[in-house]
Every structure is written in C-alpha cells, then in structure tokens.
N, C-alpha and C positions, 0 to 999 in steps of 0.2 A: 408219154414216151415209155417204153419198155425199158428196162434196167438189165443189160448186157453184161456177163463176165465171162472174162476170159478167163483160162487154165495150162498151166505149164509154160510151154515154148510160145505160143498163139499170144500169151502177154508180151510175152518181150517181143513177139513182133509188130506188136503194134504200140511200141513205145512205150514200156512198162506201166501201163495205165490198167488198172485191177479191175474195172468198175466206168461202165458206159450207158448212157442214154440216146435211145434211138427209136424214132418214129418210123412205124412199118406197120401194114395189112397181114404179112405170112412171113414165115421165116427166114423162106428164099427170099423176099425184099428185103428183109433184115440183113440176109448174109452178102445181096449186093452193096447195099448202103455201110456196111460195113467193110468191105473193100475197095468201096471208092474210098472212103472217109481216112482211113491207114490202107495207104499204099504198101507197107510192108507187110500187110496179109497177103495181097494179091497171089495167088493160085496157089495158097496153103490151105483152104477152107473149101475153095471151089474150082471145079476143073478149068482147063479150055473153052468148056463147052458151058460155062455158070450151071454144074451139075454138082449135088456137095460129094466131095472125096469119104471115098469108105470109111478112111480111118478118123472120122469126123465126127463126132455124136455132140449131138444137138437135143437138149432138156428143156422145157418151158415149167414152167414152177413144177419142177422135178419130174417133170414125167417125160418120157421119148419122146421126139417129136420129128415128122415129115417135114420135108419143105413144103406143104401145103398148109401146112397147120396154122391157124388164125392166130394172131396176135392182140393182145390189147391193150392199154395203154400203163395196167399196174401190172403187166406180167414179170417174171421175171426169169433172162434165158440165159444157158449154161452152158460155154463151149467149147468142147474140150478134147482132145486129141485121145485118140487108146492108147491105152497102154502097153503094150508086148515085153515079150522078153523070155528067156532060155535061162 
C-alpha cells in the first residue's frame, strides 16, 4: 500500500491523522478511496464531478503528479493544499 500524508487543514479533516496507508492503481483511485475512507475530506480534494480541485497538488515521492499517474505499492504521496496570500 502506498504511504499517504496529508498537509495543513486536509489533516485535520481527516481526523488529525499525519500519515496513511492505501491501496490504489493511480492517484485518482487514491483520491477516491480516500474520501470515502474520511468523510471529512469529501469535496475538499475533489469536485462534484470526482475531478481534483485546482488548489490541490498532489506529489508521488516528490515529484507532481496527474490523476493518471500509476501508483505502487512503496510510493509515497503528498497532499497538500496551496498556499496564497497578500
């Protein structure tokens, strides 16, 4: 299983848990199986439409990653909200 972390606000909503294991083929399985799994993510990660929201970024052992992008089972993915500000 792949080794998920969350970042910032995206931890506390999924129940202050730093550090997840989940089984998935691409990231978008990833990012569904992880909104079933914490219901308090539900449409912070991904739209209405299970599309990921812009302000989203998603790392697979540090590098950018599509919701296409293959998964394997010692990865490890990073996800994290942007940042903005004035």
């Amino acid at each position: 299983m792949a080794t998920v972390r969350l970042r910032g606000q995206l931890e506390k909503l999924a129940g202050g848990v730093p550090q997840l294991e989940i089984e998935a083929g691409t990231v978008s399985e990833l990012l569904q199986q992880l909104e079933r799994d914490h219901s308090g993510l539900e449409g912070w990660i991904l739209d209405e439409r299970g599309v990921l929201r812009r302000h989203i970024n998603v790392f697979v052992n540090g590098e950018p990653a599509e919701p296409q992008t293959a998964i394997d089972a010692d990865d490890r993915i990073e996800i994290l909200p942007a940042i903005s500000g004035g």
